[in-house]
N, C-alpha and C positions, 0 to 999 in steps of 0.2 A: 766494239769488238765482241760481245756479249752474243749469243745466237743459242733461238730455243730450239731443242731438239728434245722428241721424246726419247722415251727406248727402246720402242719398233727402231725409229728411223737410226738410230745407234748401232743397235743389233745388223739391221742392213749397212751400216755404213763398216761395221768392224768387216761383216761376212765380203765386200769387195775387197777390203784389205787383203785379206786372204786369199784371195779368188787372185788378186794383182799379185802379191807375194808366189803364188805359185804359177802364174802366167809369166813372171821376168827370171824365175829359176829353169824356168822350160827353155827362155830363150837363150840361156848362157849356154854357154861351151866348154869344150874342156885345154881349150886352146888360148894358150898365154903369150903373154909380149911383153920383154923388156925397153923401157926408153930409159935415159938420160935427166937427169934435171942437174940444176947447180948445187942440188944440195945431196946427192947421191941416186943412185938407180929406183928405178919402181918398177913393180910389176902391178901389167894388167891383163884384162879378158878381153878374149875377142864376143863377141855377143852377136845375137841372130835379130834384126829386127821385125815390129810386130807385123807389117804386111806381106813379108817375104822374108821367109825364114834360110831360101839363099844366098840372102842381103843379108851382108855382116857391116859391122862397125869393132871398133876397141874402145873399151870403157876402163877408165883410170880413175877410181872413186876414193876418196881419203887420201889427199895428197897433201901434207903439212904445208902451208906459204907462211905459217906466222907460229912464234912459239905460242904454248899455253897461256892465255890469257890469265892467271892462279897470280894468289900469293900476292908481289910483291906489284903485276900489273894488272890486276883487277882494275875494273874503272878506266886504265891507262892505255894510252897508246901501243899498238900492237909491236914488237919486234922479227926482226927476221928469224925463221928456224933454225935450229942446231943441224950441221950437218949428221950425215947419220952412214955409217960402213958397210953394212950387209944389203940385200935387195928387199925393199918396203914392199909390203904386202898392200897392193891398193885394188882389191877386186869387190870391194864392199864399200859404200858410203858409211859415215863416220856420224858420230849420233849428233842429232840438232841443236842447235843453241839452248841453252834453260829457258823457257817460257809455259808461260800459261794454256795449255790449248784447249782454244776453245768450245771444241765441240765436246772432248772429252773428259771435260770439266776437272781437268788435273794437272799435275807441273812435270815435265817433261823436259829433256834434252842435260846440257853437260854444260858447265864453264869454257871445257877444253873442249873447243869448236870449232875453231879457226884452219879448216880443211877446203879444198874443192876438187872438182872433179871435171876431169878433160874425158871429152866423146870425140872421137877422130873417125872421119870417115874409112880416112886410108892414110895411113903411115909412111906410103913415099907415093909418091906421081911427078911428074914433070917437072910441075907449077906449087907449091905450096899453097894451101889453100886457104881462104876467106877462113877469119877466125870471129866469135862471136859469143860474147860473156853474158850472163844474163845476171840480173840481180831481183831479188824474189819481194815481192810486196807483203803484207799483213801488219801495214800501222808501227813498224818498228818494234811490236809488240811479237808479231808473230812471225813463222816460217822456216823455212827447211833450203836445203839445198840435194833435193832426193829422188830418186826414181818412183816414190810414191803420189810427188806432185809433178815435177819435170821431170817426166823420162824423155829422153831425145829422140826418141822413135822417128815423129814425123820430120826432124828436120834431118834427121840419118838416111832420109830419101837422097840426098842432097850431097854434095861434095863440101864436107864445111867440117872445123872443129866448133865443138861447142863449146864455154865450159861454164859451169855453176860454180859458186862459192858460199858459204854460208859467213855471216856477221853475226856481231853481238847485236843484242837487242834490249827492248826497257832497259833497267837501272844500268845495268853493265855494259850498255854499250853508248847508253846516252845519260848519265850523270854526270853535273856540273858543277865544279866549286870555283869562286873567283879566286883564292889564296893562291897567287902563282907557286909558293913552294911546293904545294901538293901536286901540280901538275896534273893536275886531273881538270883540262877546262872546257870538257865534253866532246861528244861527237866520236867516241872509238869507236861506233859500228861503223861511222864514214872514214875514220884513218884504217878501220879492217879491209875497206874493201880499195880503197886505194892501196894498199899490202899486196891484195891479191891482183888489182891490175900489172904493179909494179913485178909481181912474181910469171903472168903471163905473158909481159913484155921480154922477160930475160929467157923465157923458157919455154914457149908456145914453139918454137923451131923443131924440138926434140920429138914434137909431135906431128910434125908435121903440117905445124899453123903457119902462115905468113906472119910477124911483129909488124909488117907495116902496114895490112891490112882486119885491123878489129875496129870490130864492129862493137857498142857496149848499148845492151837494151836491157828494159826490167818495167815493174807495172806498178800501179798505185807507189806503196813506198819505195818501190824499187825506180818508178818512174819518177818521182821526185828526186829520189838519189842521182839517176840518169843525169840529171838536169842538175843537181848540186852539182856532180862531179864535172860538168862543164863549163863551172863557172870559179871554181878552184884553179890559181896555178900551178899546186902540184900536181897535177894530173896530166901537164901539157904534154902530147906526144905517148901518151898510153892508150891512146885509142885515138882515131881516125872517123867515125860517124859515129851517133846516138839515137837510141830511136826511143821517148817518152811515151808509155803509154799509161794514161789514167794518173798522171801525175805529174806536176810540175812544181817548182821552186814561189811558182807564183800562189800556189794551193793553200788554204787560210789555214790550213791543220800541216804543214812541213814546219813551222816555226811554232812553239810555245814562250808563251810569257814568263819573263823567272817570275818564279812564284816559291821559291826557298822548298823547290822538290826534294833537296838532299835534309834539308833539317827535317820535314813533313812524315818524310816515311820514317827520319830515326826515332823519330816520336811515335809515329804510329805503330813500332814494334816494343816500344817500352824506353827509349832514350828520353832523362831526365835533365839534359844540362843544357846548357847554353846553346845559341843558336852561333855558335865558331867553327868553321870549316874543319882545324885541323882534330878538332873534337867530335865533330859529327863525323867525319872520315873516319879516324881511329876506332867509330862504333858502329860505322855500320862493312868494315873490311874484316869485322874479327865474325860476320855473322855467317852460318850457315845460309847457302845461297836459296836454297828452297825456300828459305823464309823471308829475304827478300823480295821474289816473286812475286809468293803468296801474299804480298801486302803491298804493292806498286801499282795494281789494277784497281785495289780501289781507294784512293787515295782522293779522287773528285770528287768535291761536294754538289748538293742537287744542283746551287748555281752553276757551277763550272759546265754540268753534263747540259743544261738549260742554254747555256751559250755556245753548246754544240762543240765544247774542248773532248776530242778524242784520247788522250793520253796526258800522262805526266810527265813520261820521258822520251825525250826525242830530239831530233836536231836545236840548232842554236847557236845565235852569233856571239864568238866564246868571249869571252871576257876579256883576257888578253892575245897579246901575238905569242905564237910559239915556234920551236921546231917543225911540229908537227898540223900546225893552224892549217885548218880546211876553209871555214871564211867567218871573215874577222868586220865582214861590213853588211847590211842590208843588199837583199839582191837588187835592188832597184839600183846601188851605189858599182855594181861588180859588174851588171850586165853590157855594156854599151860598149865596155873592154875588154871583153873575156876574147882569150885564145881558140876558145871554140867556133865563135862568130864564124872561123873560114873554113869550118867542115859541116859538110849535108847532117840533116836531120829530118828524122819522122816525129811527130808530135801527133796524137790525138786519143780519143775514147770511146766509152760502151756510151748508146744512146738513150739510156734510162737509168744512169749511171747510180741515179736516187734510193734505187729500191737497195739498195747497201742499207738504208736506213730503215728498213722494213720490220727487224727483229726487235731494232731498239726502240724503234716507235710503239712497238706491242706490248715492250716492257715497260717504258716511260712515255706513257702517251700525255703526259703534263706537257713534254715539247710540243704539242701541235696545239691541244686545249687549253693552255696558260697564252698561247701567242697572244699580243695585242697591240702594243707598239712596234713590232718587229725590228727591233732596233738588236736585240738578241743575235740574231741571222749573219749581221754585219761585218764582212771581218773585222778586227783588231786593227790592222793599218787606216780603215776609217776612222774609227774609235777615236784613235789618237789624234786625228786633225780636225775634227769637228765637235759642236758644241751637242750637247743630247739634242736642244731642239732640231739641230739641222738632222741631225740621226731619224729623228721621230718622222721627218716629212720624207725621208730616204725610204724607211720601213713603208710609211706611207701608200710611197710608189709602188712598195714590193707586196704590198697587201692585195693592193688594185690589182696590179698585173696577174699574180697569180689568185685570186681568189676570187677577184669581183666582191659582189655582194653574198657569198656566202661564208660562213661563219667559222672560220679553224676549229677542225675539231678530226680526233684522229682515224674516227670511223667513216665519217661523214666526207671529207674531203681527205684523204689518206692521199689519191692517187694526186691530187694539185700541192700537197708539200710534200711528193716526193718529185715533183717537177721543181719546186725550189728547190730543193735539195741537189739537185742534178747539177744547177747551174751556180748554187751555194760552195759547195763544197768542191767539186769536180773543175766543170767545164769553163766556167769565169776563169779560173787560174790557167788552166790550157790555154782559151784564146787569149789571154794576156802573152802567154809566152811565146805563140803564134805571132800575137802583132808585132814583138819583141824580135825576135829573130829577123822576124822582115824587114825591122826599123834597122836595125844594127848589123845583120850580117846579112846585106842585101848580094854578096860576092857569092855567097853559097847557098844552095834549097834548102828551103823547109819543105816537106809532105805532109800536108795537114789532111786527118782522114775522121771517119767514125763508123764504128763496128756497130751493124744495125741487124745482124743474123738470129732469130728468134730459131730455137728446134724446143720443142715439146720435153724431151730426155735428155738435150746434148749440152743444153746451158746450165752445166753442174754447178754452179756456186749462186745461180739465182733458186735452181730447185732447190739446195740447202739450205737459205736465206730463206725463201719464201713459202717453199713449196710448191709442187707442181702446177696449181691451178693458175696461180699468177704470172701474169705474160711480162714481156718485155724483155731490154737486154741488159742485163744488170752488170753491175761491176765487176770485173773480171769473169766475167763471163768468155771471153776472147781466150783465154790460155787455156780453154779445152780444144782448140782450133791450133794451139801452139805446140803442145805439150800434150805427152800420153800422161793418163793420170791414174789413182785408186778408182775412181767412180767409170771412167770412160770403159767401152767394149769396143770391141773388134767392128768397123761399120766393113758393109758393102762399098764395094768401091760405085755403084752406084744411086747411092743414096744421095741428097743434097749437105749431108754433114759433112761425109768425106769430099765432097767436091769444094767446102766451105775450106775444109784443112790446107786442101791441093792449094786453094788461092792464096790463107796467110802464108803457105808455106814458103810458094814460089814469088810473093810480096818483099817477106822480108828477107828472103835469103838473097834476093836480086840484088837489091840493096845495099847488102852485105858485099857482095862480088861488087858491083860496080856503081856503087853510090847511087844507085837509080833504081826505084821498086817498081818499075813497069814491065813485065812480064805477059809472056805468052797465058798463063790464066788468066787473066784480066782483059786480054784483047778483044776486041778492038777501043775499046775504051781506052783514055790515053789520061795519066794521072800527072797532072800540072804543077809542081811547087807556087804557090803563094807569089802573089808581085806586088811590088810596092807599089803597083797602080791599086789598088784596089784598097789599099789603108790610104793614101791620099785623096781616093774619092769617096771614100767612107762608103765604099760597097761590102755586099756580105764577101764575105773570104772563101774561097773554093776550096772545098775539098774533096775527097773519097768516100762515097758512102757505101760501104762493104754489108751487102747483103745477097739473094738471091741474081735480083740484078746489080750489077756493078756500076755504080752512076756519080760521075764529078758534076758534083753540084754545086749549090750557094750553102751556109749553112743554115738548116734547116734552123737553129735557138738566133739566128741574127736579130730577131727584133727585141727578145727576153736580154740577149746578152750587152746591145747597145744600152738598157736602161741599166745595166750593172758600170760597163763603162764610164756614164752620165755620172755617174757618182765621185769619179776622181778629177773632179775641180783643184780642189786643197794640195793634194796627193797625185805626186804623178802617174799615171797609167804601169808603167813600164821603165 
């Protein structure tokens, strides 16, 4: 999560904030709207969107679904809000979870978090409209639910509600104690956002959403979550399609190993006693939350960061069953019966997914120059069912494949470990969940795709990672094509970026309306869900490759990603 920045590029990244801060005050209005929820009225704005200023929408931002997270349910499962008597002011977003951010190397956001924000096209029509949730990636660690990053601009072309919610994150939304008394046996930022489904279920009408058609999509941790929340039974019947991007259930950084996260950190801020739940609780809920924070990110030792563990806090098969249990088994155990199996789904990713690894390879270039056994690389679910020596001939493979006879090292071969990296981290767990859906919910589609659109200025979060010179299409790279954001400007509508927006736009909002993402941008190309011919013949799997040209193809990693396959002998695939 680490990213170097100097302070030019600071300096220019505060000056867009600004630049966007006074670009979305330009587009408000002075025109208000009251709706309805179950827990009292709201007011919101009507707003002017950014390519046509007399295209409006209604923006509803700060809308409580869950009390304060404080005090006594710190750590704990979310509850319903207080009703409330007067009309709630919801014309502003609500400040972001407490975390670390990372560019501006400081701690940021609030406990009391637990807000979201509905964008309505239009308030009454006919037909009640395609509704469509999104949930925000950054490693659990980080993220917003804002018009700094998701502003709704481009899907506001569109007849659709949107809405964003923000989650707990690190310690406070992902710490674990096994002590059933304490009730704290992880996963709040996945009972948050199951809250906030369960809050859009009951109340998306008053906006003039359809309840039986949502749509729930989100990216890296968001897409992971996607993909949790489809494999939970509490979730059945709060949404209707999913669409995973840059992230799946199957991804070797969604699950961490207990490794006694909660005793670690009460240590690492000064806690002296025993390694006992109801003692390390008691020490670390009496602490100012800033200071949990400040000492959560670094908590990894060199090993840990060496075997490529992104975080300390984060999802987790919680220890016992609860009220509130999200999953209580391996997903390989939950998949083959999940309630989701008989609704559509999009699944895929950026096609250089690796260069995410760009910053931290700069800073820890011991991960590429220590390689040697590449037994390191492995996920954890090998780990477990094999002996080191079969690990060692596994690495083996992976040394050949991607490097041949040259030598790891992170100057010298940078851009071949961030092709392992792609299919390490990323894309292996996608095509598992891929072949998974096809194996199991062969009744309804998968749309399996990969975002391949290179722009010089437009792919904001590899120029941030990387900087300009370095090509490729990095991780999240796609949600400047989704999402109005701080860095983005105003395109011409005939440039190829705005043409790129026009395609995800009218992709995933087709989708959204009628479970089907083939759309007049994209024609005549015609985009095929996945068949179970093609896992039976152990052909490459088709998908969408979203770029300049639009072209359903084979996938382009099919031979790198069958020798990741080859490896679950012991372990079943899926």
């Amino acid at each position: 999560m680490d990213i170097n920045i100097g302070a030019i590029d600071l300096i220019k990244l505060l000056g867009k904030l600004i630049a966007h801060k006074t670009q979305q005050i330009r587009l408000a209005t002075k025109e208000y709207e009251i709706c309805n929820t179950s827990y009292g009225k709201v007011k919101g704005l009507k707003r002017k969107t950014l390519y046509d200023e007399e295209d409006t929408y209604f923006a509803f931002e700060g809308i409580p679904f869950a009390k304060p997270p404080v005090g006594e349910l710190r750590f704990r499962a979310p509850k319903p809000p207080e009703p409330w008597q007067d009309v709630l002011d919801c014309t502003e977003y609500k400040s972001k979870p407490m975390q670390f951010h990372f560019v501006r190397r400081m701690i940021e956001g609030s406990e009391d978090c637990l807000y979201l924000n509905v964008y309505s096209k239009k308030l009454t029509s006919s037909k009640p409209l395609p509704v469509m949730v999104w949930i925000y990636g950054g490693g659990f660690q980080i993220g917003e639910a804002s018009r700094d990053i998701y502003a709704p601009d481009y899907f506001m072309q569109r007849d659709v509600v949107l809405v964003t919610f923000a989650y707990r994150l690190g310690v406070f939304g992902f710490l674990s104690l096994d002590d059933p008394d304490l009730q704290i046996p992880g996963n709040a930022g996945l009972k948050d956002q199951i809250m906030a489904l369960k809050w859009v279920k009951e109340n998306i009408h008053n906006f003039n959403g359809d309840p039986n058609n949502i749509t729930l999509f989100g990216e890296s941790a968001g897409g992971g979550s996607t993909h949790l929340m489809c494999l939970t039974p509490r979730t059945k019947g709060l949404f209707h399609k999913a669409i995973a991007q840059s992230g799946t259930a199957f991804c070797p950084w969604i699950f961490n190993n207990p490794t006694n996260w909660a005793y670690r950190l009460a240590c690492h801020i000064g806690y002296k006693g025993n390694n006992n739940d109801k003692e390390v609780y008691r020490y670390l809920a009496k602490q100012n939350p800033r200071r949990l924070v400040a000492k959560d990110s670094s908590l990894l030792t060199k090993e840990e960061l060496f075997n490529h563990l992104l975080f300390a806090f984060g999802p987790v098969i919680e220890p016992y069953d609860s009220e509130d249990c999200v999953i209580n088994k391996p997903v390989k155990e939950l998949i083959s019966n999940v309630w989701s199996n008989d609704i559509p789904m999009m699944i895929g990713g950026n096609s250089f997914e690796g260069l995410f690894h760009y910053s931290d390879t700069v800073k820890h270039p011991y991960k590429v120059n220590e390689l040697s056994d590449f037994v390191n690389v492995l996920p954890d679910d090998l780990k477990k069912s094999h002996s080191h020596e079969e690990l060692k001939v596994m690495g083996q493979q992976l040394r050949d494949l991607y490097f041949g006879d040259k030598k790891p090292h992170a100057k010298e071969t940078c851009h071949e470990y961030f092709q392992l990296m792609t299919q390490r981290t990323f894309w292996h767990g996608i095509h598992r969940a891929v072949k998974a859906r096809t194996a199991y919910a062969s009744q309804a589609p998968t749309y399996y795709y990969q975002f391949d659109f290179d722009s010089k200025f437009f792919n904001h979060y590899r120029n941030l990672k990387c900087g300009r010179p370095v090509k490729g299409v990095c991780h999240a790279d796609e949600l400047s094509y989704l999402f109005y954001n701080i860095n983005a400007e105003k395109l011409s509508p005939t440039t190829r970026e705005y043409k790129c927006i026009q395609r995800m736009i009218g992709m995933w909002y087709n989708f959204a309306l009628s479970s089907n993402p083939n759309c007049r941008e994209i024609s005549p190309t015609k985009w095929e869900p996945v068949t179970t011919e093609e896992i039976e013949a152990n052909k490459p799997l088709k998908l969408l490759n979203i770029n300049d040209d639009i072209e359903f193809m084979d996938e382009p990693m099919y031979n790198k990603l069958t020798v990741w396959d080859s490896f679950y002998t012991k372990e079943p695939l899926y």
